[in-house]
C-alpha positions in Angstrom: 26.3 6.9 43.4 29.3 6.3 41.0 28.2 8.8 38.9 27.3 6.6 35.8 24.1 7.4 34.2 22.0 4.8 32.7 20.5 5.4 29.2 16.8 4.9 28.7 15.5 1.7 26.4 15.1 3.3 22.5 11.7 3.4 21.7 10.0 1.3 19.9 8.9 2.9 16.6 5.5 2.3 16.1 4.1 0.0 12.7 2.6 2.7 10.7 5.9 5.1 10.8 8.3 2.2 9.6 5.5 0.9 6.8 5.3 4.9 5.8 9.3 5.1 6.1 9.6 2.9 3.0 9.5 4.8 0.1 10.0 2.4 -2.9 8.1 -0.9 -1.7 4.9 2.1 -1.0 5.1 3.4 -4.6 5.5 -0.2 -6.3 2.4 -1.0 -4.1 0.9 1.8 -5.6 1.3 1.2 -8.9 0.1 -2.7 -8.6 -2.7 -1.7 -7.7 -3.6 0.6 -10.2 -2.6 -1.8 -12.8 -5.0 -4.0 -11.3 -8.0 -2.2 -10.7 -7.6 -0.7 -14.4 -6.7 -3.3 -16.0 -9.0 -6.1 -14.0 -11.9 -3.2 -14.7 -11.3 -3.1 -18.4 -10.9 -6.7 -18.5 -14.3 -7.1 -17.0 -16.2 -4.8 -19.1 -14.7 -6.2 -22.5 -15.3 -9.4 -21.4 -19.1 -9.1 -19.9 -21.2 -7.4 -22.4 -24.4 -6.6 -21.4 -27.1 -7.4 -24.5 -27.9 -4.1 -25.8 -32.0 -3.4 -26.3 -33.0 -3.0 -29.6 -35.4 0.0 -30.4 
């Protein structure tokens, strides 16, 4: 033995840590898709009325 010691491999982080690690890309994620399911939503009920019954 020359008394070197080998260091292990890093380890690999795993997918969901890194995607979780990134703050700013997760919030503007968040807020597209709130703009779209409001907005899409809205967009849908103004634009598909349903024909009201008459009494």
């Amino acid at each position: 033995m020359t008394g070197t010691t080998e260091t292990p491999p890093p380890e690999e982080v795993p997918l969901g840590q890194r995607l979780f690690d990134q703050l700013f890309p997760l919030l503007l994620l968040g807020l597209l898709v709130m703009f779209v399911f409001y907005t899409g939503g809205s967009r849908f009920e103004v634009f598909s009325p349903v024909e009201a019954p008459l009494p």
